[in-house]
Backbone of each chain as ProteinMPNN parsed JSONL, in Angstrom:
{"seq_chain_A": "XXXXXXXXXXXXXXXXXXXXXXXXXXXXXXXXXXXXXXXXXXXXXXXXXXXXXXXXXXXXXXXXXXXXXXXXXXXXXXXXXXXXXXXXX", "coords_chain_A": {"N_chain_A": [[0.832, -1.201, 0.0], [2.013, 1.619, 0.854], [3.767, 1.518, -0.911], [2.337, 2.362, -3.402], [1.053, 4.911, -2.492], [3.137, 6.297, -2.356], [3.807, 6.71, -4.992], [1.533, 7.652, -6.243], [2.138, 10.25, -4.625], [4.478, 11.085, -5.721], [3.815, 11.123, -8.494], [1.574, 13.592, -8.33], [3.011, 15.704, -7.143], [4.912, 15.531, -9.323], [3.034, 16.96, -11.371], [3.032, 19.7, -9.612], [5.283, 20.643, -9.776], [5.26, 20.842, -12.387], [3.19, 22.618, -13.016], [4.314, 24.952, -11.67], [6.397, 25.903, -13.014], [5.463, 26.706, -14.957], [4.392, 29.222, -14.028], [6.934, 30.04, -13.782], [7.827, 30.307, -16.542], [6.071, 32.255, -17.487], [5.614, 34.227, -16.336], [4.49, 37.501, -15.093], [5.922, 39.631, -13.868], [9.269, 40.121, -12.631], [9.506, 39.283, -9.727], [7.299, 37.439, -9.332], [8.584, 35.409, -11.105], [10.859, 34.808, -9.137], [9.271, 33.741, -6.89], [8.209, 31.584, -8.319], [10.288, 30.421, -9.02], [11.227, 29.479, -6.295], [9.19, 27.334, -5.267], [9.639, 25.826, -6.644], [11.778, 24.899, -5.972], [11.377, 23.516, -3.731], [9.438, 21.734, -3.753], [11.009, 20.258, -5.234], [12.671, 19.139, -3.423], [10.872, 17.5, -1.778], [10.054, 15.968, -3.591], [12.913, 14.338, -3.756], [13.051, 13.55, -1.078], [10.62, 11.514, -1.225], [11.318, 9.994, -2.998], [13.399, 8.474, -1.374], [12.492, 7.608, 0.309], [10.897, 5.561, -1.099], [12.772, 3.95, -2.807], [14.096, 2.907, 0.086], [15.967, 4.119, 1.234], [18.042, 5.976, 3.55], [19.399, 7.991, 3.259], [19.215, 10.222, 1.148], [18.276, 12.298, 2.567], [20.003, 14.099, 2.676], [20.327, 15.663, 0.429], [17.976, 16.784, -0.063], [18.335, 18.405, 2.341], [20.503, 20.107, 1.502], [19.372, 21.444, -0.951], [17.316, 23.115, 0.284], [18.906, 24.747, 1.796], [20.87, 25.911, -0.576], [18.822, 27.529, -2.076], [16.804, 28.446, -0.543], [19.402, 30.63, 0.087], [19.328, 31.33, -2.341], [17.147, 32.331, -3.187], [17.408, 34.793, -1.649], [19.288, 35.84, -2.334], [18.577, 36.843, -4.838], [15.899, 38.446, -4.019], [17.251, 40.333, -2.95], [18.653, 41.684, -4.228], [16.562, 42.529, -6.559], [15.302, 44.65, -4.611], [17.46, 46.341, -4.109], [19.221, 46.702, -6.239], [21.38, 45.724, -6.104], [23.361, 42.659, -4.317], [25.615, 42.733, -2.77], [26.057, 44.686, -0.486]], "CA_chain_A": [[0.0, 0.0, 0.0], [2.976, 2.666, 0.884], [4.386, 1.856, -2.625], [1.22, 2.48, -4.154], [0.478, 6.142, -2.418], [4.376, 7.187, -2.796], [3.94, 6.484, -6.201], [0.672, 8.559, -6.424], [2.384, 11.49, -3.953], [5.596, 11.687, -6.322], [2.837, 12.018, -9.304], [0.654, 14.839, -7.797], [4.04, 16.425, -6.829], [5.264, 16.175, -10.554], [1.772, 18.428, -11.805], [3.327, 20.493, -8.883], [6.051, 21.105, -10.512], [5.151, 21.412, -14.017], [2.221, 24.049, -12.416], [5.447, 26.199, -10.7], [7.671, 25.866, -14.355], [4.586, 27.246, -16.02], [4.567, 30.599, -13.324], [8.092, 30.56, -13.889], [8.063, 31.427, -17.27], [5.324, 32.749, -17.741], [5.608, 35.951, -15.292], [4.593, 38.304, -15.555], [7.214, 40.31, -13.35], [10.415, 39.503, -12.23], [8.86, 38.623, -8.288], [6.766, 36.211, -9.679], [9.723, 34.477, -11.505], [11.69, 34.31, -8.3], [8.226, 33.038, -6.251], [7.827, 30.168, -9.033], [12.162, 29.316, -8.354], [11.478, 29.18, -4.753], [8.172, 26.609, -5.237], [10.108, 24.881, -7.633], [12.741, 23.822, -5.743], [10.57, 22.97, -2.494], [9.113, 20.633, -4.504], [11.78, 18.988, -5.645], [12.966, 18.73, -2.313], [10.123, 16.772, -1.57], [10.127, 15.008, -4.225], [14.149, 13.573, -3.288], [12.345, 12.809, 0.029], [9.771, 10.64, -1.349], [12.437, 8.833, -3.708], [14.576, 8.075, -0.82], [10.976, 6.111, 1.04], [10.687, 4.516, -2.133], [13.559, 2.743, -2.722], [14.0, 2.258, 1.433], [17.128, 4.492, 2.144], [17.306, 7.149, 4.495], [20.865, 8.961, 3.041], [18.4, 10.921, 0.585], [17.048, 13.859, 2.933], [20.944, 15.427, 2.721], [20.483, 16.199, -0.735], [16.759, 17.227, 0.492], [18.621, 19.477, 3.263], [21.239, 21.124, 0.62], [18.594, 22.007, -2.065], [16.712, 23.619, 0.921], [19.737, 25.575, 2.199], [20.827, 26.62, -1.741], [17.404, 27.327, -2.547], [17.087, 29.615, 0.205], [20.216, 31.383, 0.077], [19.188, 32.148, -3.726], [15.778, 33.748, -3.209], [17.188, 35.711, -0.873], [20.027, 37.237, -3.038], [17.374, 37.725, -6.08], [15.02, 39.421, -3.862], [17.714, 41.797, -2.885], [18.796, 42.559, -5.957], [15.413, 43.258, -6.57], [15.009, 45.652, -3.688], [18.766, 47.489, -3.672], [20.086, 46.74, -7.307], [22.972, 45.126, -5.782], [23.582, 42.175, -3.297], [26.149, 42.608, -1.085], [26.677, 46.639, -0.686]], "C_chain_A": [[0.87, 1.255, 0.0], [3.741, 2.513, -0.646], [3.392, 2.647, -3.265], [1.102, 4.52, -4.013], [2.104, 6.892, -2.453], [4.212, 7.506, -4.389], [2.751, 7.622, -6.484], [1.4, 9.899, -5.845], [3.451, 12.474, -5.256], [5.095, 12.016, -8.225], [2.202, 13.123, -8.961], [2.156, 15.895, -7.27], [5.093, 16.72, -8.297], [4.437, 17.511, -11.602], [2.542, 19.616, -11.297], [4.309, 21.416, -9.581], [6.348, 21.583, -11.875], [4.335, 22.637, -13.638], [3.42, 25.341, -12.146], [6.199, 26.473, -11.824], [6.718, 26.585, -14.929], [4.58, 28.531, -15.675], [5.919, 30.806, -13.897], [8.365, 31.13, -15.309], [7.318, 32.207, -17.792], [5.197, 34.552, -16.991], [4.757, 35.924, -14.258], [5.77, 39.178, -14.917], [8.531, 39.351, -12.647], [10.128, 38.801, -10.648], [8.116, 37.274, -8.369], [7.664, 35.131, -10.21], [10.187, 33.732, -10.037], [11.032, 33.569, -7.434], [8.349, 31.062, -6.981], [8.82, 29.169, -8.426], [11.486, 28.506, -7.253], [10.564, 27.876, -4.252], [9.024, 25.1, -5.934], [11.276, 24.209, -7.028], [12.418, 23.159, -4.347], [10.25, 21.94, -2.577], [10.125, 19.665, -4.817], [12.86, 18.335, -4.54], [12.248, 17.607, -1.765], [10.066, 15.371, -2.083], [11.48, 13.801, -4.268], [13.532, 12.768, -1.827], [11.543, 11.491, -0.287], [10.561, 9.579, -2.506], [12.9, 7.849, -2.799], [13.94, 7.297, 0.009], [10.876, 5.472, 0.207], [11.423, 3.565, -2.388], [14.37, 2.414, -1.238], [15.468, 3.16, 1.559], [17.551, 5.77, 2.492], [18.965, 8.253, 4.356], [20.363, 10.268, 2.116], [18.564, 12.351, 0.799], [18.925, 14.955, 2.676], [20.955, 16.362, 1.706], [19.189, 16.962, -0.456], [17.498, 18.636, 1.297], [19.415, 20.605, 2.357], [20.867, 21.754, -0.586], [17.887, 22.934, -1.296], [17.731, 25.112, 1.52], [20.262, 26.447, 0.664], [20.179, 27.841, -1.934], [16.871, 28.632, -1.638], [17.637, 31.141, 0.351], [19.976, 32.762, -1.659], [18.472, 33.292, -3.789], [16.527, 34.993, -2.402], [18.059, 37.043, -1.647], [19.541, 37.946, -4.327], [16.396, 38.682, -5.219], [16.046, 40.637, -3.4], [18.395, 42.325, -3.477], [18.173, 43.139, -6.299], [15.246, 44.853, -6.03], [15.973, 46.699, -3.6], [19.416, 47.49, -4.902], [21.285, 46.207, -6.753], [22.836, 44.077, -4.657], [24.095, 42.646, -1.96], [27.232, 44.486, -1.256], [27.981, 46.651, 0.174]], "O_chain_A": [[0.542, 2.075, -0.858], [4.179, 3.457, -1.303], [3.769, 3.738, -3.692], [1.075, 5.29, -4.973], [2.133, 8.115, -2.588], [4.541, 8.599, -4.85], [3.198, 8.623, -7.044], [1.289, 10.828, -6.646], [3.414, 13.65, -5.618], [5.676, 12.765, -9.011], [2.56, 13.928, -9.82], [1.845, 17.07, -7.076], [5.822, 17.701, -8.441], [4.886, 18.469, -12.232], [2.819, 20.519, -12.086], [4.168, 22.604, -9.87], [7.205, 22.328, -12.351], [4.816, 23.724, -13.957], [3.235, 26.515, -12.467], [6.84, 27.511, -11.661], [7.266, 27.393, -15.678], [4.721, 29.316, -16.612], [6.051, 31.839, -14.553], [8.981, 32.188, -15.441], [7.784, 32.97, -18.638], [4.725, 35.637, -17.332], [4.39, 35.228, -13.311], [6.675, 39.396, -15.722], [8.561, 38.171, -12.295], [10.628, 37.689, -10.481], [8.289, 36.284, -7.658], [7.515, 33.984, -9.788], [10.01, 32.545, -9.763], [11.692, 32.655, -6.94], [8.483, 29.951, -6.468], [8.738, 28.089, -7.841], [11.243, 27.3, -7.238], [10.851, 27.311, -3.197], [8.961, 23.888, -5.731], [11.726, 23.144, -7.452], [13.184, 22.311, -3.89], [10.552, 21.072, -1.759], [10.036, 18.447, -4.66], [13.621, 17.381, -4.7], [12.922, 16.708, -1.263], [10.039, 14.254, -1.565], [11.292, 12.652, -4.667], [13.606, 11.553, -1.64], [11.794, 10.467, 0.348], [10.188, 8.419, -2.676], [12.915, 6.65, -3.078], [14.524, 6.34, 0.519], [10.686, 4.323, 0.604], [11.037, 2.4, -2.292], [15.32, 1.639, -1.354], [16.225, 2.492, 2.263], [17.403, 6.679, 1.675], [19.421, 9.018, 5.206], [20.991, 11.318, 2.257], [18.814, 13.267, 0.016], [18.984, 16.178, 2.549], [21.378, 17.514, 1.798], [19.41, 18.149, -0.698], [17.24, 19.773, 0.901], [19.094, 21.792, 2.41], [21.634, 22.453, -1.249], [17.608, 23.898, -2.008], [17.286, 26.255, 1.616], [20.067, 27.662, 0.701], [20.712, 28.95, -1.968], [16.582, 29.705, -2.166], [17.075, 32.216, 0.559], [20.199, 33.936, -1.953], [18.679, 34.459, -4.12], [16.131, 36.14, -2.614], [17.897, 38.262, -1.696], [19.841, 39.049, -4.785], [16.096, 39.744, -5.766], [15.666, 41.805, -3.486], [18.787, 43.476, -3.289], [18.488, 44.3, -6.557], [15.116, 45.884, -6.689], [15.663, 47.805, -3.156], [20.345, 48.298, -4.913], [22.305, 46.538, -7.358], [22.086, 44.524, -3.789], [23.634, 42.86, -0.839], [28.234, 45.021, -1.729], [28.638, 47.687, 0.285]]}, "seq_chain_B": "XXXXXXXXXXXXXXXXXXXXXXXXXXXXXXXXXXXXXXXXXXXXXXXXXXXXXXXXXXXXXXXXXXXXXXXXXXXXXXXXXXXXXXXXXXXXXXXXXXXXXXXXXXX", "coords_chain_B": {"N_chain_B": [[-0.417, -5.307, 13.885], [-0.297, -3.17, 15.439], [2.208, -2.378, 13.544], [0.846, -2.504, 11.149], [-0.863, -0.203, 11.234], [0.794, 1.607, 11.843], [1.971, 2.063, 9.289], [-0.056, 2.789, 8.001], [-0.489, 5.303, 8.617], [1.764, 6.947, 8.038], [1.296, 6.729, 5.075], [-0.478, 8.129, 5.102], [0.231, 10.669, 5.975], [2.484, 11.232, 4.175], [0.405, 11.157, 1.845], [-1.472, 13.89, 2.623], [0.568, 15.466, 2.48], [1.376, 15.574, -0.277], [-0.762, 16.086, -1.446], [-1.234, 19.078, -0.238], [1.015, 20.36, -1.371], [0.826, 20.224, -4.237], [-2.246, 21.793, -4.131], [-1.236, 24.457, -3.547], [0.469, 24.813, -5.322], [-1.15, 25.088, -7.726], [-2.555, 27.231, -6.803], [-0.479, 29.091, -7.056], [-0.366, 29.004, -9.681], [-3.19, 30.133, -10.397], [-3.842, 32.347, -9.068], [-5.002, 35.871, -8.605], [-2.865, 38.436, -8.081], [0.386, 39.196, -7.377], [0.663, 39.784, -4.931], [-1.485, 38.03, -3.621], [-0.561, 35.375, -5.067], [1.505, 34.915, -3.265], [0.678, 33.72, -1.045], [-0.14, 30.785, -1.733], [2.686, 29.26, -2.455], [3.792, 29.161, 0.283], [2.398, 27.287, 1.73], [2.501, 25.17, 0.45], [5.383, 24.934, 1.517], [4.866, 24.404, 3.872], [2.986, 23.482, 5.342], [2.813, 20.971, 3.304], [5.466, 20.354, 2.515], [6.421, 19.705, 5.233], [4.596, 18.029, 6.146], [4.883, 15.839, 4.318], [7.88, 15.311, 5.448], [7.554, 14.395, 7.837], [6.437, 12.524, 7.469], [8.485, 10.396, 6.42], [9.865, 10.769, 8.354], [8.813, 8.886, 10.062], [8.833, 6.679, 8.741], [11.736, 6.078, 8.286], [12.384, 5.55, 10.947], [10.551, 3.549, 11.759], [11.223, 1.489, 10.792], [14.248, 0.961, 10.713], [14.865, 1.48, 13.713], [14.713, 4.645, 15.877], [15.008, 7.766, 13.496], [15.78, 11.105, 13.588], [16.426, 12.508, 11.966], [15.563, 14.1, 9.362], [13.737, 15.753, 10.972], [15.717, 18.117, 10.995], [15.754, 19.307, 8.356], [12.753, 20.076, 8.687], [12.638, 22.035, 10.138], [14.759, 24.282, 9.388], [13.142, 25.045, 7.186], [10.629, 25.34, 8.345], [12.062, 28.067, 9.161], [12.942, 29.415, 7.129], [10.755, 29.566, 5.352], [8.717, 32.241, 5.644], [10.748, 34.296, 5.805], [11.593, 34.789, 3.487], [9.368, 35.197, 2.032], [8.44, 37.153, 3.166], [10.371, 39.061, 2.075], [10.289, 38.818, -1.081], [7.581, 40.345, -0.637], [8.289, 42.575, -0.129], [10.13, 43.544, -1.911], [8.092, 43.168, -4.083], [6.305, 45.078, -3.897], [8.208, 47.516, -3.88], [8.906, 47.271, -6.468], [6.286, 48.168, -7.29], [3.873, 46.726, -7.928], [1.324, 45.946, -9.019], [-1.589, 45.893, -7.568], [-4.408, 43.554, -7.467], [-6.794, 43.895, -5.852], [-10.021, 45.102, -4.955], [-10.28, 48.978, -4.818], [-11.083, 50.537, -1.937], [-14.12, 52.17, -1.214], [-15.11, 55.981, -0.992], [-15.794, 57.197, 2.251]], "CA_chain_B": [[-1.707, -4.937, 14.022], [0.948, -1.936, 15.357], [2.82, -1.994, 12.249], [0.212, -1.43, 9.948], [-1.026, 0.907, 11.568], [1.87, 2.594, 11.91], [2.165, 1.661, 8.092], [-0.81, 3.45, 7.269], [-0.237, 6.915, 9.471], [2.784, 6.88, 7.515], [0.712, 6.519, 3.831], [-1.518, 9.067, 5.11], [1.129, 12.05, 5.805], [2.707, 11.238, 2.508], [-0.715, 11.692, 0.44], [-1.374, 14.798, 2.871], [1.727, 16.417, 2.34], [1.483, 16.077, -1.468], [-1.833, 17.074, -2.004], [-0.603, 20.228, -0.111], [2.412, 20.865, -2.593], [-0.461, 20.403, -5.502], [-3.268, 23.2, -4.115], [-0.22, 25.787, -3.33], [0.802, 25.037, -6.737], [-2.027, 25.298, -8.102], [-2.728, 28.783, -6.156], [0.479, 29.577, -7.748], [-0.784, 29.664, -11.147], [-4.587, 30.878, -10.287], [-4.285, 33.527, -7.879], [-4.645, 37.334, -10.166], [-1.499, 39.398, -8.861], [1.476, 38.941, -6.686], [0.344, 39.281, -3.377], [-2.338, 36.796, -3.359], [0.224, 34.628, -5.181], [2.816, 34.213, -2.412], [-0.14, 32.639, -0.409], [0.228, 29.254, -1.904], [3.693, 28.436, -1.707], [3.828, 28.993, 2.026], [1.528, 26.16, 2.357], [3.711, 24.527, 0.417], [6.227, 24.893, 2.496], [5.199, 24.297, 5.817], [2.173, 22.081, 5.621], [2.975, 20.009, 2.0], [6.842, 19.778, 2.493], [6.4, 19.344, 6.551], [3.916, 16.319, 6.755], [6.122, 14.613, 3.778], [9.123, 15.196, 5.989], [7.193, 13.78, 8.803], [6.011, 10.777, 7.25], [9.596, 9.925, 5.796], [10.752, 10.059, 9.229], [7.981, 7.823, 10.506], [8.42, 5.46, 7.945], [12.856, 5.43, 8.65], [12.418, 5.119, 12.223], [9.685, 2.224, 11.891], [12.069, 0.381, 10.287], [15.422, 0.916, 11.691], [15.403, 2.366, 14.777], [14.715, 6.397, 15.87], [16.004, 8.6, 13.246], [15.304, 12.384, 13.904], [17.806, 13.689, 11.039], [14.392, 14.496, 8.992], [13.671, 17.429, 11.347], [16.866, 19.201, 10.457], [15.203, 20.088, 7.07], [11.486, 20.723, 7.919], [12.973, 23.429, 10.938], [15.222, 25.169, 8.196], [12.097, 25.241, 6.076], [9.929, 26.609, 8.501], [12.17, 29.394, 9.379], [13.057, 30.399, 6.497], [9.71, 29.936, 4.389], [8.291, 33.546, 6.346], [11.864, 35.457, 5.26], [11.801, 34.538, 2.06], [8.166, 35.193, 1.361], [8.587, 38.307, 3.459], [11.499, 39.623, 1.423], [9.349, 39.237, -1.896], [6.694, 40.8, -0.841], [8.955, 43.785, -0.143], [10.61, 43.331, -3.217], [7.109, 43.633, -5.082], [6.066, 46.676, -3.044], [9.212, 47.943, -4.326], [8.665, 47.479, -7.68], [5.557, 49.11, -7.506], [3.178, 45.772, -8.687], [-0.169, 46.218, -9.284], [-2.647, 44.569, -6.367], [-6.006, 43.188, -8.498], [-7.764, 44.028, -4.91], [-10.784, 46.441, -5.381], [-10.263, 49.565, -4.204], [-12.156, 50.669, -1.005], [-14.946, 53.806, -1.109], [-14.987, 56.507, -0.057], [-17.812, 56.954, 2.773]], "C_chain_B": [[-1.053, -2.975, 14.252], [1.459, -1.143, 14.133], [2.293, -1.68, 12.109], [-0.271, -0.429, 10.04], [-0.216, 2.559, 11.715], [2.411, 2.836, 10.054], [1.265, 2.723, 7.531], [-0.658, 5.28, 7.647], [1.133, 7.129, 8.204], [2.34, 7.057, 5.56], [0.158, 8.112, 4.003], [-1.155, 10.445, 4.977], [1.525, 12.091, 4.52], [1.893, 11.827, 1.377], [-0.869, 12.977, 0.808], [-0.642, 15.581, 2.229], [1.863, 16.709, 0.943], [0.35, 16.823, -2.211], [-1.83, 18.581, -1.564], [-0.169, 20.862, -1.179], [1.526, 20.919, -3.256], [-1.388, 21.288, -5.218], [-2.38, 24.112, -4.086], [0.171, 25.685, -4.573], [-0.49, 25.399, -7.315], [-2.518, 26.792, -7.598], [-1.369, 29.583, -6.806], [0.294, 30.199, -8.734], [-2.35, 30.242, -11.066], [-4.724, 31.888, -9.839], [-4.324, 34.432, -9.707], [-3.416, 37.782, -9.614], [-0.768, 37.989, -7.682], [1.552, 38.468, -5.39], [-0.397, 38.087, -2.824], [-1.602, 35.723, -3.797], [0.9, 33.812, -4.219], [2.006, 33.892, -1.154], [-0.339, 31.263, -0.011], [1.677, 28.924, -1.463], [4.478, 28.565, -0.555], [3.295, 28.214, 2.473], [2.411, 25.415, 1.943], [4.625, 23.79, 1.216], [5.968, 24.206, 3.322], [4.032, 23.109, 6.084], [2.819, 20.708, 4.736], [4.492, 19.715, 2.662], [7.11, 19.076, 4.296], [5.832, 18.124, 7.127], [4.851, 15.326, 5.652], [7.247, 14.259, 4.619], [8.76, 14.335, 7.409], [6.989, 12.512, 8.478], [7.646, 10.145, 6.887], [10.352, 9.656, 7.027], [9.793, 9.133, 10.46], [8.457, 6.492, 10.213], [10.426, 4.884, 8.551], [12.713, 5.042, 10.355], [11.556, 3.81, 12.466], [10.92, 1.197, 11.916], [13.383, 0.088, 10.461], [15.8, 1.616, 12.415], [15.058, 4.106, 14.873], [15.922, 7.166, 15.06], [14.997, 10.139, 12.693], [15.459, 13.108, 12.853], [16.505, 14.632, 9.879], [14.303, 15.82, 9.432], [14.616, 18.62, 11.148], [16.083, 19.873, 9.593], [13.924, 20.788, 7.247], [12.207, 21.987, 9.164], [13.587, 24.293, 10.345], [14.061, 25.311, 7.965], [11.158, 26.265, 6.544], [10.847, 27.813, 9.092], [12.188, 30.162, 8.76], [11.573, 31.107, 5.044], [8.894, 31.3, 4.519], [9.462, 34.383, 6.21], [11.79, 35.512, 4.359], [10.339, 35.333, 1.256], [8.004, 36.922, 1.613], [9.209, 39.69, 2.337], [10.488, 40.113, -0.03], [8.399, 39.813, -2.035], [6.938, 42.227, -0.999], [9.171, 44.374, -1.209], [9.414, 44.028, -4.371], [6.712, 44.87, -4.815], [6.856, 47.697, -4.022], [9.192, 48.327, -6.088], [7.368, 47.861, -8.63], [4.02, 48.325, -8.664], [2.41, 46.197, -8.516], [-0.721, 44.865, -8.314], [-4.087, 44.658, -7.845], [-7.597, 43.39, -7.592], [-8.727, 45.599, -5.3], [-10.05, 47.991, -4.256], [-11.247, 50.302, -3.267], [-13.028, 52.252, -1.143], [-14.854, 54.591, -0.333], [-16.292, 56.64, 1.039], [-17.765, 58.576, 2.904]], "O_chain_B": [[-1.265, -1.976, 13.564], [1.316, 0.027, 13.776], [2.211, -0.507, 12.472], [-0.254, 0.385, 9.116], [-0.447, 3.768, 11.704], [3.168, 3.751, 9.73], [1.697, 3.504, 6.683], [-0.751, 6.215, 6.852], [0.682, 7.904, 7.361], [3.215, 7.536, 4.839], [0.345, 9.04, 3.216], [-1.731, 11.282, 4.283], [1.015, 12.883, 3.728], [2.221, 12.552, 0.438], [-0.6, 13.754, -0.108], [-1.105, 16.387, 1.422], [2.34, 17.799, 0.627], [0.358, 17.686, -3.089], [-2.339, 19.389, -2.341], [-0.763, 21.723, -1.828], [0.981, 21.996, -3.016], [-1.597, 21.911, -6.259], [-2.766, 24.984, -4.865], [0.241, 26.806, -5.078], [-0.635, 26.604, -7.11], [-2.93, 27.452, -8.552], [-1.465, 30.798, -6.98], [0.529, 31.385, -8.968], [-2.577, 30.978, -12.027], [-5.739, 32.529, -10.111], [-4.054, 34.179, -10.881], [-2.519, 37.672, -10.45], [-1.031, 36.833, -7.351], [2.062, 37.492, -4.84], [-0.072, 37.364, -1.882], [-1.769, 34.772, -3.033], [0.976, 32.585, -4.169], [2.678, 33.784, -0.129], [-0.553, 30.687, 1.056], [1.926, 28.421, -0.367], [5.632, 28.155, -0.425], [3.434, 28.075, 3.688], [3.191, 24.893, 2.739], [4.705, 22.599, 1.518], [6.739, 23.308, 3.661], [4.143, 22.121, 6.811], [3.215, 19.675, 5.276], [4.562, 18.714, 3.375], [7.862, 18.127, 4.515], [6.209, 17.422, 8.065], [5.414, 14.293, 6.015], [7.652, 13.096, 4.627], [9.636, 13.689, 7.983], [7.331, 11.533, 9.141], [7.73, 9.028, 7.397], [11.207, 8.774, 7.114], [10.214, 8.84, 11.579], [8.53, 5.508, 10.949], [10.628, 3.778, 9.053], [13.133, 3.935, 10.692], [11.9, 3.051, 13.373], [11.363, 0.424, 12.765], [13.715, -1.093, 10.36], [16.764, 2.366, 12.256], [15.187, 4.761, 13.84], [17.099, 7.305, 15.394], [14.063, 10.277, 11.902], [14.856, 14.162, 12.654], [16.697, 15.834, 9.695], [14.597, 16.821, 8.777], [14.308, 19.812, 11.147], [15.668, 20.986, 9.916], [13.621, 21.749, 6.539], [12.138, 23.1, 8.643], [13.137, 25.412, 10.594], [13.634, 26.005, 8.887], [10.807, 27.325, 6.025], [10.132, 28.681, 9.592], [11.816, 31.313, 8.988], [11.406, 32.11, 4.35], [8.314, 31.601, 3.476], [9.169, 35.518, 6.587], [11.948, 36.679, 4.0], [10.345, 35.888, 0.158], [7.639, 37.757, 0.784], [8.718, 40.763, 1.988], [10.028, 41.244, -0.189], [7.98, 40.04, -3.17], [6.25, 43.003, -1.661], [8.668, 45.437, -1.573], [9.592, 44.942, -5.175], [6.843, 45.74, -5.676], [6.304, 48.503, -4.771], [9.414, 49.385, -6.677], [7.232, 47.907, -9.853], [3.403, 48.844, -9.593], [2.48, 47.113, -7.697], [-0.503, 43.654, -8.268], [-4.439, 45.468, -8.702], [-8.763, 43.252, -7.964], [-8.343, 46.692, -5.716], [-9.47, 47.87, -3.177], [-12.277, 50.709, -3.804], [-12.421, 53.322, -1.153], [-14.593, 54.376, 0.851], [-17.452, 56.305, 0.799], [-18.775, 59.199, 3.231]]}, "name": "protein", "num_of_chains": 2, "seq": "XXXXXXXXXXXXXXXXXXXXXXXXXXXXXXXXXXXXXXXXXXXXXXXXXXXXXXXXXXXXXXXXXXXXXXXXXXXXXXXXXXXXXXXXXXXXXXXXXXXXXXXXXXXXXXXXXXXXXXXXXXXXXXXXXXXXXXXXXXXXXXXXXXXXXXXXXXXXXXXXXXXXXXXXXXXXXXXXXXXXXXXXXXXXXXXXXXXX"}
């Protein structure tokens, strides 16, 4: 039964991701781009998670933890680019 | 009788957590502007990516032994999913987006 609904989760979590690729290029402003990124790689965080229950091994979530920490670090230096034209003043 | 039970709690966060990720996406691409946008993938975040991360460490600890290492990621997640979302909203402010909210009368 846990095969069965991983297998459904890591479908309904691929839509997810095609849904967040479609914001992403679609726009309309540059905020929305960086919103879509930030969905888009949540997701695929998730989605390494639910790999790593699937085939039973629990070394997975680091790559889970360092897409989360990236992923993070990114939005943060696009939104303040955004906000100051420059990162690191 | 345990197990499966513990088998199924474990099914159940999983489907949770993705049907999450799928309405916040989905609010992603439906909302009209910006603001109402960055609505969804805060659910995302914190419900969708938080009960997956829960069930995943249900399901390793069932099976060999207590392992916590799971929570590392969803506590990053939720701290930073409210800076991040914050930041953009600034960001849009900033760039002077158009809200799709009516504007209020005067009385």
């Amino acid at each position: 039964m846990l095969n069965a609904v991983v297998l459904i989760a890591m479908s309904m979590l691929g839509i997810a991701l095609m849904l967040s690729a479609w914001r992403l290029f679609r726009g309309p402003d540059a905020t929305d781009r960086i919103l879509a990124l930030d969905t888009l790689y949540i997701n695929a965080a998730a989605v390494i998670v639910l790999y790593g229950v699937r085939i039973g091994r629990p070394d997975f979530f680091e790559a889970a933890l360092l897409i989360a920490l990236l992923g993070f670090v990114s939005t943060m230096a696009l939104a303040k680019f955004l906000l100051r034209g420059d990162i690191i003043e | 009788m345990i197990a499966a039970l513990l088998d199924l709690l474990t099914a159940l966060l999983l489907f949770f957590g993705a049907v999450f990720a799928l309405i916040g996406s989905i609010g992603l691409v439906r909302m009209p502007d910006i603001y109402t946008r960055l609505h969804g993938p805060t659910k995302v975040t914190t419900l969708g990516v938080g009960s997956i991360l829960l069930g995943s460490m249900l399901f390793f600890s069932v099976r060999d032994g207590l392992s916590l290492h799971e929570l590392l990621v969803s506590v990053f997640l939720f701290l930073t999913a409210p800076v991040s979302a914050h930041l953009l909203a600034r960001a849009a402010l900033h760039r002077r987006c158009r809200s799709e909210a009516p504007v209020p009368e005067d009385e």
